[in-house]
C-alpha positions, -999 to 999 in steps of 0.1 A, spaced: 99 577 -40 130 563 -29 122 570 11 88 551 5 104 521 -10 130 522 18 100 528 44 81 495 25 113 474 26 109 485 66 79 475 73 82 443 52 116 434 70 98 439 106 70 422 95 93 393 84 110 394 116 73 391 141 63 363 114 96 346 123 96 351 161 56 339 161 68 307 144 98 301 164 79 308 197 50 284 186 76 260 173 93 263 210 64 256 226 51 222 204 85 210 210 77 221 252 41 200 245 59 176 227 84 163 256 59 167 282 35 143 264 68 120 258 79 120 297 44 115 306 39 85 283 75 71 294 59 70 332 29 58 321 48 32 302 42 -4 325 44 -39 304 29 -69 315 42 -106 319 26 -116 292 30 -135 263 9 -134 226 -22 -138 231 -34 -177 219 -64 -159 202 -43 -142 178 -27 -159 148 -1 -126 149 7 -95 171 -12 -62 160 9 -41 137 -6 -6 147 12 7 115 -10 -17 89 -35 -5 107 -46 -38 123 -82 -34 147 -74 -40 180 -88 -42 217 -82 -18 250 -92 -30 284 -96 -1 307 -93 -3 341 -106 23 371 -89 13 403 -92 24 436 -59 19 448 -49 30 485 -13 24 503 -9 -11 508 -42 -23 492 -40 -33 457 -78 -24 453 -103 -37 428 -113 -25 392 -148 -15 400 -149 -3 361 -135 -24 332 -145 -13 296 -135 -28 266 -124 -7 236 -124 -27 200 -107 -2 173 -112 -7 138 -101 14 113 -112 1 80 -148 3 91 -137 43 109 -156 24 141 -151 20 179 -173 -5 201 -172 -1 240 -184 -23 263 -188 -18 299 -184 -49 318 -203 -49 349 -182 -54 382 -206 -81 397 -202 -99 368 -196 -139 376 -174 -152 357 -143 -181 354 -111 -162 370 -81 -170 343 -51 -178 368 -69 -187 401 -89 -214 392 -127 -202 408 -153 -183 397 -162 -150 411 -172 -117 403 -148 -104 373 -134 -74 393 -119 -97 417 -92 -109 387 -78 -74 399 -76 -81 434 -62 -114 427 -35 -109 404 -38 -75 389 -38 -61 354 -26 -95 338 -49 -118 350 -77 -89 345 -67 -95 306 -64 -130 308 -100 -129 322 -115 -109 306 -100 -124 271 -118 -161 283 -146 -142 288 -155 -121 256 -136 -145 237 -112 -119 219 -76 -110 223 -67 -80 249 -41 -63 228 -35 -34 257 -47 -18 286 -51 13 307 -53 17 344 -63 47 356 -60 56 398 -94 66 404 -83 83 436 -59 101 416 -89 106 387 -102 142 403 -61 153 398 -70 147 360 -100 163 361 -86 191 377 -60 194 354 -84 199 326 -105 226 341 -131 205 352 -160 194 330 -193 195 323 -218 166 315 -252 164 310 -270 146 345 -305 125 336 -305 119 375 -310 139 401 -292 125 431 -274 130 462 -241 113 472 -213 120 493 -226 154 508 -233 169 475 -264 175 452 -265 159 415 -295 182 397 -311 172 365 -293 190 333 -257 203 324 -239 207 355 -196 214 361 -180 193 379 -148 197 396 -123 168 403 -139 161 437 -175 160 420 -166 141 391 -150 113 414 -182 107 433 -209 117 405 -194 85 391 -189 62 424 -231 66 429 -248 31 423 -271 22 447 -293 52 443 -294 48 401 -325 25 387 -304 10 366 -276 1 391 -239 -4 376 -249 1 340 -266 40 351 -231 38 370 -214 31 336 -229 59 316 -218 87 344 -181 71 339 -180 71 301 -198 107 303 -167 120 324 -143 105 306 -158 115 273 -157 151 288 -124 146 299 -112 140 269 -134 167 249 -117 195 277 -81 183 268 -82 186 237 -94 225 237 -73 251 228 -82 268 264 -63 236 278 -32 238 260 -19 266 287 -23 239 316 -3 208 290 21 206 318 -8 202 344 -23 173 325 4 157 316 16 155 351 -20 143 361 -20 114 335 13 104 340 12 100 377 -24 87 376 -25 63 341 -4 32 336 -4 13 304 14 -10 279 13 13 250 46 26 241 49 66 230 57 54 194 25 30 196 1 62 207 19 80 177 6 53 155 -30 53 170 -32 89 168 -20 86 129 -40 57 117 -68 55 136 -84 88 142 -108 89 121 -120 58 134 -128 79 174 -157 96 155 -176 71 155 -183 54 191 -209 26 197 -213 16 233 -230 -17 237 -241 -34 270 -245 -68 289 -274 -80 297 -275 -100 333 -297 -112 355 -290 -106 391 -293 -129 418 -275 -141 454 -249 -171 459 -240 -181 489 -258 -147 505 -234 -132 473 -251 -110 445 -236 -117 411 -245 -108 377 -249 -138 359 -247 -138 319 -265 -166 298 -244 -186 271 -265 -168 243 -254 -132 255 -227 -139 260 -220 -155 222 -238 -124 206 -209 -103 225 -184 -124 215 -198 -127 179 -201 -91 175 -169 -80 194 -147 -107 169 -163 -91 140 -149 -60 151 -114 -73 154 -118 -91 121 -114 -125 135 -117 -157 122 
């Protein structure tokens, strides 16, 4: 009786122990996740020269869980050319209606450049004065405030994708670009793939905006593949990627704050679009926008942000 007991006490204490070394060992390797994320974020971390935006009344407080506004931009940036953001999209959170809108801003788009004083296509505010006169743009333009921004090296793009394990996205086109075949259905992708499956334009009907669907497609996978358990092994892989690659004026405490308050709100994703009509300037193509489109954007993109 008493040798059973002792053998039970035995088994419970070794048990105890395994239970204790699992949690330790998972607790270790959160707190490994954990300061990877926060070095990553720290050299992703690049402010602007900016002050408050005129069209807010007050600064978003992320922790009242104010809606606000992400401009994202994909760059091609090479040594000692700034580049252009050939993809801007605007992200409007709001968490009291659980909703996210996200609109893709064609590149050709003409437009009043904030800060230079002409009007151009709206991915030139890039090549003119980078990020900050991007949001100052793009803020005259949609008639909203730019709260934040991310910047992400599409040259360095494939690195992320990489990192992830690659993805896969369902194709509607079947296409050729760069040397390699795009076939109708779910294909993988690696980082080289994914980089020009979303550079194709001129073959695409629908031009910029078929380019536009490809990018929020990969980024959508993207962000499906790190966020699988599988990926957690290769954390300091994609952190690396990110952090080398992304740039943006959200602090680490910030991104706590969005992943706390407004999580719920990532379920639910509208993507809206612009409707243009193309024609030449000065031998130019442009996209140009009429002032009724462009107040239904603004009118439904302020109701978003719960503006006056």
């Amino acid at each position: 009786m008493r040798s059973q007991k002792k053998k039970k006490r035995t088994w419970l204490k070794i048990t105890g122990i395994i239970l204790l070394l699992l949690v330790i060992g998972v607790g270790v390797y959160a707190y490994n996740v954990y300061s990877s994320l926060k070095t990553a974020v720290e050299t992703m971390h690049e402010p602007v020269v900016q002050k408050q935006s005129e069209k807010r009344e007050k600064p978003v407080a992320l922790t009242d869980k104010d809606p606000f506004s992400v401009l994202m931009l994909g760059v091609d940036e090479r040594k000692g050319d700034r580049g252009r953001s050939d993809t801007m999209i605007v992200l409007t959170v709001n968490p009291n209606n659980n909703s996210v809108k996200m609109l893709s801003i064609p590149r050709d788009t003409r437009t009043e450049i904030i800060g230079k004083g002409t009007v151009d296509k709206i991915n030139h505010a890039y090549a003119f004065g980078g990020v900050e006169m991007s949001m100052n743009t793009v803020e005259n333009f949609l008639n909203i405030p730019i709260d934040y921004y991310m910047k992400v090296n599409m040259q360095g793009f494939k690195d992320i994708v990489d990192a992830v394990g690659g993805v896969t996205v369902n194709n509607t086109l079947d296409f050729s670009y760069g040397g390699i075949h795009f076939a109708k259905g779910n294909i993988n992708l690696n980082g080289n793939d994914a980089l020009k499956f979303v550079r194709m334009r001129k073959e695409d009907p629908r031009g910029d905006f078929g380019r536009q669907t490809r990018q929020r497609q990969v980024i959508q996978a993207v962000l499906n593949e790190g966020a699988s358990v599988s990926s957690l092994a290769n954390y300091s892989d994609i952190f690396a990627a990110i952090g080398k690659n992304v740039k943006t004026n959200l602090t680490f405490d910030q991104m706590v704050d969005i992943q706390k308050n407004y999580k719920s709100a990532a379920s639910n994703l509208t993507q809206m679009e612009i409707k243009e009509t193309g024609t030449k300037i000065g031998g130019i193509y442009y996209g140009l926008v009429s002032d009724q489109e462009r107040q239904r954007l603004q009118t439904e993109l302020r109701t978003q942000l719960e503006l006056k």
